[in-house]
C-alpha positions in Angstrom: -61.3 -13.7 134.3 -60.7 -12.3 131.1 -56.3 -12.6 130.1 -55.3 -9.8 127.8 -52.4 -9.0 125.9 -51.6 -5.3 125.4 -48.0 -4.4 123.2 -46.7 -1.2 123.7 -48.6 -0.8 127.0 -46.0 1.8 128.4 -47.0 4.0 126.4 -49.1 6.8 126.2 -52.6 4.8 124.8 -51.1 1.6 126.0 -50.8 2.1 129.6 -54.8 4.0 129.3 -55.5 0.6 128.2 -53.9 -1.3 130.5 -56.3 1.1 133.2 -59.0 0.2 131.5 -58.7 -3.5 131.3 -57.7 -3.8 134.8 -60.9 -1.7 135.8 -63.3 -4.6 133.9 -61.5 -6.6 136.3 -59.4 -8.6 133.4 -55.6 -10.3 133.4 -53.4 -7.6 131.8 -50.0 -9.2 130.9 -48.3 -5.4 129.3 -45.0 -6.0 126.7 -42.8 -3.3 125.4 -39.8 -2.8 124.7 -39.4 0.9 125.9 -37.8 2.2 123.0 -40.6 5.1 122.9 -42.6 3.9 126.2 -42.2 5.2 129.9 -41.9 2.9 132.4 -43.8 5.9 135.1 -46.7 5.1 132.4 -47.4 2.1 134.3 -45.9 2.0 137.4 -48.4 2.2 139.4 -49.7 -1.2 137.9 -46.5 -3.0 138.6 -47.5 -4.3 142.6 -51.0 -5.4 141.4 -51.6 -8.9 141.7 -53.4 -9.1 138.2 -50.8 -7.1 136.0 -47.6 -8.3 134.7 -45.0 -6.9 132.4 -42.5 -7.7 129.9 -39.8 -6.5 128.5 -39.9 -7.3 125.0 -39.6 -6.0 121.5 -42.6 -8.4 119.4 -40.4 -7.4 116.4 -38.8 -11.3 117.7 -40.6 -14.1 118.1 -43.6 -13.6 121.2 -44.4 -16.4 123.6 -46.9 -15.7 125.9 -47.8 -19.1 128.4 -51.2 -19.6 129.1 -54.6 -18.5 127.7 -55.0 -15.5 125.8 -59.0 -13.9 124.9 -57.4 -11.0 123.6 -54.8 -9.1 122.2 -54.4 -5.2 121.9 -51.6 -4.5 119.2 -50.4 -1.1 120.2 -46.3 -1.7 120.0 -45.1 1.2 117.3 -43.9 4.8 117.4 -46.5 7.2 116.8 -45.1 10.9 116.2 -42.7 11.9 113.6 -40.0 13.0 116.2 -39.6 9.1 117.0 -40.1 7.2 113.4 -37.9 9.8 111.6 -35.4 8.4 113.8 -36.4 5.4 114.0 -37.8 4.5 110.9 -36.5 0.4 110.4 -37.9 -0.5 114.1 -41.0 1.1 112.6 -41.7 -0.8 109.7 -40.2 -3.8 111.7 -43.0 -3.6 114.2 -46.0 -3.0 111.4 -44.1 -5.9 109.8 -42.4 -8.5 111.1 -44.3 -7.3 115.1 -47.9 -8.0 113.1 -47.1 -11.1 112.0 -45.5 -12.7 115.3 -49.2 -11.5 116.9 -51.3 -13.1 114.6 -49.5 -16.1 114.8 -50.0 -15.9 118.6 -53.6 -14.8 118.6 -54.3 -17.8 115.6 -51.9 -20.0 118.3 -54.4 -19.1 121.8 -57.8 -18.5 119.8 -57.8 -14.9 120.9 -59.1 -11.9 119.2 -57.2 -9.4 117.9 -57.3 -5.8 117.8 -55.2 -3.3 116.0 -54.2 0.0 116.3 -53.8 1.4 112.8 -54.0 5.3 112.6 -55.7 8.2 110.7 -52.1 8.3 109.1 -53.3 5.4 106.4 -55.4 8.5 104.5 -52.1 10.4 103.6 -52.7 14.0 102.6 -56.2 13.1 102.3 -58.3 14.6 99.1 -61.6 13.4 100.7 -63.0 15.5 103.7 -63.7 14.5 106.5 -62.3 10.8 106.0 -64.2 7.8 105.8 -63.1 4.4 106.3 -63.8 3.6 102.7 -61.2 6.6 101.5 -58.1 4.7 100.1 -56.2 7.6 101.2 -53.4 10.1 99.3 -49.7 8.4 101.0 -46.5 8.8 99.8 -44.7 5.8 100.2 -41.1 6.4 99.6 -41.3 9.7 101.5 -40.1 10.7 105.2 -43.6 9.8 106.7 -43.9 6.7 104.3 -41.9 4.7 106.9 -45.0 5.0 109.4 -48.2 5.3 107.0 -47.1 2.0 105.0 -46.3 0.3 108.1 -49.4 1.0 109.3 -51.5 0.1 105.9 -49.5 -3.0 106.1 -50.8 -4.2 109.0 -53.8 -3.5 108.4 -53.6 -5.3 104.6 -51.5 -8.4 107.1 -54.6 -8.5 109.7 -57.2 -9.0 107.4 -55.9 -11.2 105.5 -55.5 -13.7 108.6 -59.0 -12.7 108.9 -60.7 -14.1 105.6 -57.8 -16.9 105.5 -58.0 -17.9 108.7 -61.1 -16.7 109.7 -58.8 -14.9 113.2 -61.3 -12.8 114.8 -59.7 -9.5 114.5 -60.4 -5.6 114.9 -59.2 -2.7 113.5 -59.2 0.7 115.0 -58.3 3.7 113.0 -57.0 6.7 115.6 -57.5 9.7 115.1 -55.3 12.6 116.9 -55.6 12.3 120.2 -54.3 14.0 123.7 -54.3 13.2 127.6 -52.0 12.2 130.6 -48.8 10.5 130.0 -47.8 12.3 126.8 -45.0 12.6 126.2 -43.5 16.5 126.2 -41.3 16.5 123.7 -42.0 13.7 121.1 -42.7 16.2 118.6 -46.9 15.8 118.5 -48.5 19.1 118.3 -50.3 19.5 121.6 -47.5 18.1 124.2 -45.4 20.5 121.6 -47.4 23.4 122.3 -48.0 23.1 125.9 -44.2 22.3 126.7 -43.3 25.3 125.2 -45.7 27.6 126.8 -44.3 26.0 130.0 -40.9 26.6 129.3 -41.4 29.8 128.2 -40.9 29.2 124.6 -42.4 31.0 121.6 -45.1 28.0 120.1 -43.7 27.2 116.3 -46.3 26.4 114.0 -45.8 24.7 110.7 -46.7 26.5 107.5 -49.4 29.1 107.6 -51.3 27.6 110.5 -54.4 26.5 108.5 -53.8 23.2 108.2 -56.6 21.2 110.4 -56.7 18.4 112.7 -59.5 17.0 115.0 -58.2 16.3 118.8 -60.0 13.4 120.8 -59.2 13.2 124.6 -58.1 9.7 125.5 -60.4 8.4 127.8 -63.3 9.2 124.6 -60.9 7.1 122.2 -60.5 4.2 125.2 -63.7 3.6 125.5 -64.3 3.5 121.8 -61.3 1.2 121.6 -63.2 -1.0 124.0 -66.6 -1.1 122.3 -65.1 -2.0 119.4 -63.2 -4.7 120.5 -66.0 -6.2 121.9 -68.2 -5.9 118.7 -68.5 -8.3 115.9 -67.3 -5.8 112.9 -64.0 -6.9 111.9 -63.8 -4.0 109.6 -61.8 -0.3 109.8 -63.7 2.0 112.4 -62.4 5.4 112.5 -62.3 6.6 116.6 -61.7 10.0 117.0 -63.2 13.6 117.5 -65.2 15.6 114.4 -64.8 18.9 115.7 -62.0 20.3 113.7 -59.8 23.2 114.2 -56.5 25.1 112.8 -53.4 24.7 114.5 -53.3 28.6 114.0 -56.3 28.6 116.2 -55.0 25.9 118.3 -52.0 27.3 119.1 -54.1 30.5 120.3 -56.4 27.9 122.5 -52.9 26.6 124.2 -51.7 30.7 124.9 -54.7 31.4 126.3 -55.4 28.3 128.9 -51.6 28.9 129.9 -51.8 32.5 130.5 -48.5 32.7 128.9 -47.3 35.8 126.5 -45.1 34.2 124.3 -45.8 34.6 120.3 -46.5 32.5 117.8 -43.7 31.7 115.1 -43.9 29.9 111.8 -41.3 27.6 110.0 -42.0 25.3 107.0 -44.4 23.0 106.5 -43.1 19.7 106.8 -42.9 17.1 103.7 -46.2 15.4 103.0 -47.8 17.0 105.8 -51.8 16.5 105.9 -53.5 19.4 105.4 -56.4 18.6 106.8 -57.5 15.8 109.3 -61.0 15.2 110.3 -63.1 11.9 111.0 -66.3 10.6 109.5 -67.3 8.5 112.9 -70.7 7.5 111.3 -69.7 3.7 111.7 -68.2 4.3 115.4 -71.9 6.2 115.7 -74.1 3.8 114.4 -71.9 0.2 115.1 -71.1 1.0 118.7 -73.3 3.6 119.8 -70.2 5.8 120.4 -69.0 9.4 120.0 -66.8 11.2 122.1 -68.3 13.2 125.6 -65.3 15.3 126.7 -65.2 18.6 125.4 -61.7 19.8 124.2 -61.8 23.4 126.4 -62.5 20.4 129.5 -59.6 17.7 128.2 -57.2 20.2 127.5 -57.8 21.8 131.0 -56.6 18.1 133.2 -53.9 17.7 130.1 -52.4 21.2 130.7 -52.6 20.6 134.6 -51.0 17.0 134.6 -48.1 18.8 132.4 -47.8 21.2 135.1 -47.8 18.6 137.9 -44.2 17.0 136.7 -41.2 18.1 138.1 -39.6 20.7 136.0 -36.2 18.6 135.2 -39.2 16.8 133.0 -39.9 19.7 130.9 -36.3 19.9 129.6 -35.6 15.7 129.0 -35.5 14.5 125.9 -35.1 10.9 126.6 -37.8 8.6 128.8 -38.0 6.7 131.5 -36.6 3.6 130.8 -36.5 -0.5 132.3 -33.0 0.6 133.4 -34.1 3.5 135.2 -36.9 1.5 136.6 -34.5 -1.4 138.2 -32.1 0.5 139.6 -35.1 2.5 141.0 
C-alpha cells in the first residue's frame, strides 16, 4: 500500500486529492493548517481506517513517521481574497513550506509533486501559454506575493532535482472549478454563483473581456495523477483550452441560475491577467491527457452542490475550522 502525503488537503484540490488517492486504495496521511481549508472538505474521510490528518502549518519544521512514496504539495492560498490578506503566510509557505518538504521527501526517498499555478505567466504577452513562456509578473506588486511564491518553488524544487537528483513533479494549474469551493474567497466562479444565489447583481472587473479557461476538477485530478506517476520532472500545464470572457461568463452563470439580476462593472484590479489560456500540448502528448467534462455539464453539479448548502453558508465569510470540528 502506497503512503501519501497530501498538504493543504482541506482544501478545495486537496481534499479531491485526498478522494482520489484513497480510491487507488493508497495511505493518505492529509496536513493543514486550516488557515484557508474547511475541515467539511474532508470529513467524511476522518472515520476511514486508511486516512489520517494533521493539524499543521509545514511553514515549521514537518515530521511525518514512517514511509513516505509520495508527497502532494498543495499547502498555500490560492485566490486573491486570501493572499491579499494574508500575504507573509503566503510567501512563507512557497518558501520556507517548500523547503521543509523537500527535505522530507530527500529524508523518505519519496517523490514529489508540486502545485505551482498558471499565476507564474503574470499578465502573459504570449497566447495561449506554454510551459516554456517565462511569463510577464510583477514582483513587488499586490499579486507579486503569490506569483513569486509560486515561481520560487518551483525555481526551489528543481533545483533539489538536478542537485539531488529528488524525483519531483511540477504541475502548473490552470483555473479550475468544482465541489467544495469556497463561496466567497473572491475566485470568479464561486463569486458569481454566490451572488446569483443571494440575489446579488454579479460585478465584473473591467470591461469584461478579459479571458480565462475553466477546467472542472475531477479533469485536473486526474491529470494531477498521471503526471505524478510519469517520469517528466518538468512544468506541465493541467487545465482546459476552451477559453471564454468573463463578460460571457458571467452571462453563462445568469442563465443556468435563472436569476434576473444585472451585470455591474468596477475596476480592473492591479496586474490583473488579461487573458489566460493553456497550451496542454505536453499534458496531450506526455500523459495522454485532456480534459472530458464539458463546462455547460461541470458548471451544472457545481451550481447544484452550491445550492445544496444550507443558506447560513451563503452569507459566512469565515470556514469551517479544527475548532469547529472538535467541539463538533
Amino acid at each position: 500500500m502506497k503512503r501519501v502525503l497530501i498538504t493543504g488537503a482541506a482544501g478545495f484540490l486537496g481534499s479531491h486529492l485526498c478522494d482520489r488517492f484513497i480510491a487507488e486504495g493508497c495511505h493518505v496521511i492529509g496536513m493543514d493548517n486550516l488557515i484557508t481549508g474547511d475541515m467539511q472538505n474532508i470529513e467524511h474521510l476522518m472515520p476511514l481506517k486508511h486516512f489520517e490528518f494533521h493539524h499543521h502549518d509545514v511553514s515549521n519544521f514537518v515530521h511525518v513517521s514512517g514511509r513516505l512514496d509520495y508527497i502532494l504539495h498543495f499547502a498555500s492560498p490560492a485566490s486573491p481574497i486570501d493572499y491579499l490578506k494574508i500575504p507573509i503566510q503566503t510567501l512563507k509557505v512557497g518558501s520556507l513550506g517548500i523547503h521543509n518538504l523537500l527535505g522530507l521527501a530527500k529524508e523518505k526517498n519519496a517523490r514529489l509533486l508540486i502545485a505551482s499555478t498558471s499565476e507564474v505567466y503574470g499578465d502573459p504577452l504570449v497566447h495561449p501559454q506554454n510551459e516554456e513562456y517565462w511569463g510577464n509578473v510583477n514582483p513587488v506588486g499586490p499579486r507579486g506575493v503569490y506569483d513569486e511564491a509560486k515561481r520560487f518553488q518551483e525555481a526551489m524544487t528543481m533545483a533539489y532535482h538536478t542537485f539531488h537528483g529528488l524525483e519531483t513533479r511540477i504541475v502548473r494549474i490552470f483555473n479550475t472549478y468544482g465541489p467544495r469551493m469556497r463561496l466567497n474567497d473572491g475566485r470568479v466562479l464561486p463569486a458569481f454563483i454566490g451572488q446569483a444565489l443571494r440575489g446579488e447583481d454579479l460585478t465584473v472587473f473591467g470591461d469584461g473581456s478579459q479571458t480565462r479557461s475553466f477546467c472542472y476538477v475531477d479533469d485536473l485530478i486526474e491529470g494531477i495523477y498521471r503526471l505524478l506517476l510519469s517520469d517528466y520532472a518538468q512544468p506541465v500545464n493541467i487545465g482546459n483550452p476552451n477559453e471564454i470572457t468573463i463578460r460571457e461568463f458571467a452571462e453563462e452563470i445568469i442563465k443556468l441560475t435563472g436569476t434576473s439580476q444585472k451585470v455591474i462593472y468596477k475596476d480592473l484590479p492591479k496586474d490583473d491577467p488579461k487573458q489566460r489560456q493553456p497550451d496542454i500540448s505536453k499534458a496531450k502528448s506526455l500523459l495522454e491527457w485532456e480534459p472530458k467534462v464539458l463546462r455547460a455539464e461541470g458548471l451544472k453539479i457545481t451550481y447544484e452542490y452550491f445550492k445544496s448548502l444550507p443558506e447560513e453558508r451563503l452569507f459566512e465569510k469565515e470556514h469551517y475550522s479544527f475548532d469547529d470540528y472538535i467541539k463538533k
